[in-house]
C-alpha positions in Angstrom: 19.2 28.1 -57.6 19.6 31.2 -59.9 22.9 31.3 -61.8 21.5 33.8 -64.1 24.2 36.7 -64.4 27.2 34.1 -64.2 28.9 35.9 -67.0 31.5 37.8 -65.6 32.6 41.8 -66.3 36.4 42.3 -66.9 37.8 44.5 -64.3 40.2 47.1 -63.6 42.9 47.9 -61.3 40.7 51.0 -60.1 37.5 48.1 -59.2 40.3 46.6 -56.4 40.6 50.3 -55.0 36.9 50.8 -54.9 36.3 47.5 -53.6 39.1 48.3 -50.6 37.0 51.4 -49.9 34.0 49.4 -49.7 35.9 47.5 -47.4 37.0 49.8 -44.5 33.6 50.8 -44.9 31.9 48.1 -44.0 34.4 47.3 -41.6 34.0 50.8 -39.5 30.0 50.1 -39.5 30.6 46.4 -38.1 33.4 46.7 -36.0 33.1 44.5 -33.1 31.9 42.0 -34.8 33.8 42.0 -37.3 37.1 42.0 -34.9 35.4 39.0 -32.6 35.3 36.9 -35.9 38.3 37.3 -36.8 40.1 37.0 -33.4 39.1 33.4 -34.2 42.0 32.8 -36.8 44.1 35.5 -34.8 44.1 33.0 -31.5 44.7 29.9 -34.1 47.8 31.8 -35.8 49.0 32.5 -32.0 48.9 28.6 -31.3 50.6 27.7 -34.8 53.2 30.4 -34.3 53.8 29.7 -31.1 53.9 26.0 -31.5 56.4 26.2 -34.6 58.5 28.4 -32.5 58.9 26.5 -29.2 60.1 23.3 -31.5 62.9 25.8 -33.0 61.2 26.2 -36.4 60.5 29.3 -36.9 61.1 29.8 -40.3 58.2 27.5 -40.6 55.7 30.0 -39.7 55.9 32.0 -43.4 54.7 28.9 -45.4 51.9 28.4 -42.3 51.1 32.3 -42.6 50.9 31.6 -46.4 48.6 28.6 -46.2 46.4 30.3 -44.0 45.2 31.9 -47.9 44.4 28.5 -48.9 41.9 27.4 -46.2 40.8 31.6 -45.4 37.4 30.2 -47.5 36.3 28.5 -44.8 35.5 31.4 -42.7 34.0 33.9 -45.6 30.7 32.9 -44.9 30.4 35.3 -41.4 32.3 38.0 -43.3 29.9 38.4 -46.3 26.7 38.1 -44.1 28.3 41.1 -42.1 28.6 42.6 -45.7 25.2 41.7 -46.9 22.9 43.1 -43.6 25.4 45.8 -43.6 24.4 46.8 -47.2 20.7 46.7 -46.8 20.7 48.1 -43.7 19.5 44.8 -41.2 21.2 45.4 -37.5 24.1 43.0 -36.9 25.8 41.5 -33.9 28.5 39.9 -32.4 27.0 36.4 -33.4 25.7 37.5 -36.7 29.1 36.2 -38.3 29.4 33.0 -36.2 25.8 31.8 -36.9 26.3 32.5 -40.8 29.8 30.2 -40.5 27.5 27.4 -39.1 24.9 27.5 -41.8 27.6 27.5 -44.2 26.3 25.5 -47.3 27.6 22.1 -47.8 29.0 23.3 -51.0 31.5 25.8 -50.1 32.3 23.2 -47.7 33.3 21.2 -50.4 35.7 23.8 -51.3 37.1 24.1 -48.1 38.0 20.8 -47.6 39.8 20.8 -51.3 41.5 24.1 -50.2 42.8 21.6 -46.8 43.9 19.0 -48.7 46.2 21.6 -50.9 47.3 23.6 -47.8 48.3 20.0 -46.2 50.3 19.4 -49.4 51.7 22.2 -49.3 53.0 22.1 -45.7 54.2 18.8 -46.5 56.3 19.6 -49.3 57.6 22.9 -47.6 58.6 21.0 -44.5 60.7 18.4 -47.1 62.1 21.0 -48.2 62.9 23.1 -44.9 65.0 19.8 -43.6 66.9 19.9 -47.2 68.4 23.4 -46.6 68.1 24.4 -43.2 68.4 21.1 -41.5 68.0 20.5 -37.7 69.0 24.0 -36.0 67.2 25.3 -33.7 65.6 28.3 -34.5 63.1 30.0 -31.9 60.3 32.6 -32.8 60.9 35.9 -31.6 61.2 39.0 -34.3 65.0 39.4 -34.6 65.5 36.0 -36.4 63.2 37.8 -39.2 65.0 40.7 -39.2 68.4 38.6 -39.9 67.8 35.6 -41.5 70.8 34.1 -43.5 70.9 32.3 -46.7 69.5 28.9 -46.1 66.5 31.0 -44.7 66.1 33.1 -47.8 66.9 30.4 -49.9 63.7 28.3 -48.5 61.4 31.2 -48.0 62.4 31.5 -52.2 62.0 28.3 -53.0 58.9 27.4 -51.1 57.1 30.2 -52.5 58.0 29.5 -55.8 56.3 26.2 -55.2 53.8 27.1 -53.1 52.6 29.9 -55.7 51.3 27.0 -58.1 48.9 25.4 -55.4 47.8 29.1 -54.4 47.3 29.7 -57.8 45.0 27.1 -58.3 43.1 27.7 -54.8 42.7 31.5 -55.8 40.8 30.6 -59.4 38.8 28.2 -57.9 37.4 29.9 -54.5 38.3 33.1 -55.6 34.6 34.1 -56.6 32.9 30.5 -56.3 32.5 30.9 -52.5 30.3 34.2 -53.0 28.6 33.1 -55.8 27.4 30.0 -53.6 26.8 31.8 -50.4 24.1 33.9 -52.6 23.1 30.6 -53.9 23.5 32.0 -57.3 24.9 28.5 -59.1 25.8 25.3 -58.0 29.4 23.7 -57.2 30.2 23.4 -60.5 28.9 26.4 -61.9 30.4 28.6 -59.4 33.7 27.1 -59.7 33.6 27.5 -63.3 32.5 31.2 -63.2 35.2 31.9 -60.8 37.6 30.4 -63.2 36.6 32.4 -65.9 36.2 35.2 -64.0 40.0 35.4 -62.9 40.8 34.4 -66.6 39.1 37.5 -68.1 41.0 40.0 -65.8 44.1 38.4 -65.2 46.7 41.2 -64.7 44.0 42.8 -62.2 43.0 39.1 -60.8 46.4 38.4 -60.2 47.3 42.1 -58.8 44.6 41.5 -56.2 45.8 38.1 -55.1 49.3 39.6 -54.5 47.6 42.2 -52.7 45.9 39.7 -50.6 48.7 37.5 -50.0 51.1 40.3 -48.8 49.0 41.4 -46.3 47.2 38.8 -44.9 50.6 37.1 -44.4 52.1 40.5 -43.0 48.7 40.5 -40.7 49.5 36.5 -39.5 53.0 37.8 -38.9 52.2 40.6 -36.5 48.8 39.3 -35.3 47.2 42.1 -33.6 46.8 43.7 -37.6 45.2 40.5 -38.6 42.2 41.9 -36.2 42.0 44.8 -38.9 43.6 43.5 -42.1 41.2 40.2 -42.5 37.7 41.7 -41.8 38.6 44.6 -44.2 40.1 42.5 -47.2 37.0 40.0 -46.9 34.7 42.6 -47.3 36.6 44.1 -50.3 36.8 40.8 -51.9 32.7 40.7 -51.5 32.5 43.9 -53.2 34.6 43.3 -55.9 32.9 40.2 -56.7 29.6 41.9 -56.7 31.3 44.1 -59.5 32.7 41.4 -61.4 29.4 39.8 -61.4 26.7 42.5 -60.6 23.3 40.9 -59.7 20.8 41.2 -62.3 16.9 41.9 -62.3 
């Protein structure tokens, strides 16, 4: 493997706006495939959501829209192959992204299944605390119980985020920039996880700025699904480009 250029470049708040453009770029030249990949975790949010509401616990479905940015690594692979033909200019298709998430190295599946293991946590400690303050009622998904949820359900949405933002934390420094880095076979496990580390460490107000980005709208897209069709695709792409700026490829 080559991990020469692992040294990461501090960036700046106007590198996320770049990358964003790079993006909705790459988006508008791969469009139907990149909207059949992602209908993938669209039709998987439907079943959670709908699942979590027909049992009457809908306030359930944030902390599962929020998890879904702890195990989103899994499926980067199809996205940055989309990104990389799209760049130099190779024809893509509909299968180009699904094929690319089935040669998905054995590493970054490494990272996927640590990224599982802290969204189960997660779940599990949200759902202790769901029966702590909101108890047993039964509370079915449709949009109005968004629009006017009480106190117990702001209270648990506030409280489970505060502890849920540790585990996402620690998920965004390690996959953050380690999954590209291995998908261009760049560095092994270690060394990817360690450049991603460093990476987010060296720009931390823009590292942590983009990770709020990508939190509110993923979790805006899970909520009204149709926009996840859009919002995933695009913010995948802008995360490939602004690792390729954070650690630019070198001759």
């Amino acid at each position: 493997m080559n991990n020469s250029g692992l040294h990461p470049k501090k960036l700046e708040i106007s590198d996320i706006s770049a990358a964003i453009r790079s993006g909705w770029d790459t988006y508008n030249k791969t469009l139907l495939p990149s909207m059949a990949y992602a209908s993938v975790a669209a039709v998987i949010g439907l079943l959670l959501l709908y699942n979590v509401g027909s049992f009457g616990f809908s306030p359930m479905s944030l902390p599962f829209a929020g998890g879904f940015m702890l195990i989103a690594p899994a499926m980067l692979t199809g996205f940055f192959q989309l990104a990389l033909m799209t760049s130099t200019g190779e024809k893509t298709g509909v299968s180009t992204p699904f094929i690319a998430f089935l040669r998905t190295p054995l590493q970054t599946w490494m990272i996927a299944f640590f990224c599982a293991f802290i969204f189960l946590i997660w779940i599990t400690d949200a759902g202790v605390l769901y029966s702590f303050i909101i108890g047993g009622v039964h509370i079915p998904y449709e949009l109005p119980w968004l629009l006017k949820a009480d106190e117990n359900i702001i209270s648990f949405w506030f409280w489970g985020a505060l502890m849920g933002s540790v585990l996402a934390f620690i998920i965004f420094c390690v996959s953050a920039f380690s999954v590209p880095i291995l998908f261009e076979g760049r560095g092994t496990l270690v060394q990817a996880v360690h450049a991603s580390v460093r990476a987010v460490f060296k720009s931390f107000v823009t590292a942590m700025f983009w990770a709020a980005l990508l939190t509110l709208s993923i979790l805006m897209a899970i909520i009204f699904l149709p926009l996840l069709l859009l919002v995933l695709p695009v913010m995948a792409y802008a995360s490939f480009a602004l690792y390729l700026t954070a650690f630019p490829q070198t001759d």
